[in-house]
N, C-alpha and C positions, 0 to 999 in steps of 0.2 A: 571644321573642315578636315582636320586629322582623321577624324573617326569617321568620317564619310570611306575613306579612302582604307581605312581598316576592315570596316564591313562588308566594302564592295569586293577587297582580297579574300576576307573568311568565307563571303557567300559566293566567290568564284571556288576558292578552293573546295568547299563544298558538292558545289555545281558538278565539281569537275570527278573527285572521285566517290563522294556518296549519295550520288543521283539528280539531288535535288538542292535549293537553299536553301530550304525548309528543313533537312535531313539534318538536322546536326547532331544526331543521335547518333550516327550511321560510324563505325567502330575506324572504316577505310576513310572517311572523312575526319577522325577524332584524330588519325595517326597520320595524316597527313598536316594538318594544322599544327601540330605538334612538331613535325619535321620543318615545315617551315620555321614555327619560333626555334626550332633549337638552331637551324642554321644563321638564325636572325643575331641571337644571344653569341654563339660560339664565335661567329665576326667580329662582334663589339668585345669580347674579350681579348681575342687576336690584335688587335686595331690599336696596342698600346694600353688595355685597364686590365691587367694583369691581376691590380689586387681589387679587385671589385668583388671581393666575397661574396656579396648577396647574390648576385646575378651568376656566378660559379654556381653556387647551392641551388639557385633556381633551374639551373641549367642540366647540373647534375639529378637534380628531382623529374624534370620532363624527359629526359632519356631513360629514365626508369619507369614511368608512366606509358613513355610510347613502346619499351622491351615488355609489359605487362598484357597492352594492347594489342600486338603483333603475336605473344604466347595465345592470348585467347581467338584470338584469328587461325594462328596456324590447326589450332584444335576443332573449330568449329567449321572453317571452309580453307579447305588448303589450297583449292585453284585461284581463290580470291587473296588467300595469301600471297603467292607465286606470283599474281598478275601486280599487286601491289607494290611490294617489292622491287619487282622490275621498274615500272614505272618511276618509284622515289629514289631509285638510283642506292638502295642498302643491299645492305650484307655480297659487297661485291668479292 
């Protein structure tokens, strides 16, 4: 039942900035997903687990995956950068 309710979020978020559900290749879908778990993680460590190491380093590692993916976006389509951005609410 969990994973129902997982998939149906991934394949919204999906949906929503890399066209399709099927898209999951799609770079604006890869860094969106990604902003969500980092928002997801960065709560659960706020929220009182201060030393939960693993999930720091997990957390520290996807913010460097989605700074990786947003480099190769800003190079490839800048308007889809800009439009992105806007949208996920960074680099305010």
């Amino acid at each position: 039942m969990a994973n129902a309710t997982i998939d149906a979020k991934k394949a919204n978020i999906f949906k929503t900035y890399g066209g399709s559900e099927k898209n999951t290749g799609s770079v604006e879908g890869q860094i969106a997903l990604l902003t969500e778990r980092i928002l997801h993680i960065s709560a659960h460590i706020k929220n009182g687990n201060k030393k939960d190491h693993s999930s720091n380093l997990g957390l520290i590692k996807m913010v460097g995956q989605r700074k990786r993916l947003l480099t190769y976006l800003s190079r490839t389509n800048l308007q889809g950068y800009r439009e992105l951005i806007a949208k996920l609410g960074l680099r305010k």
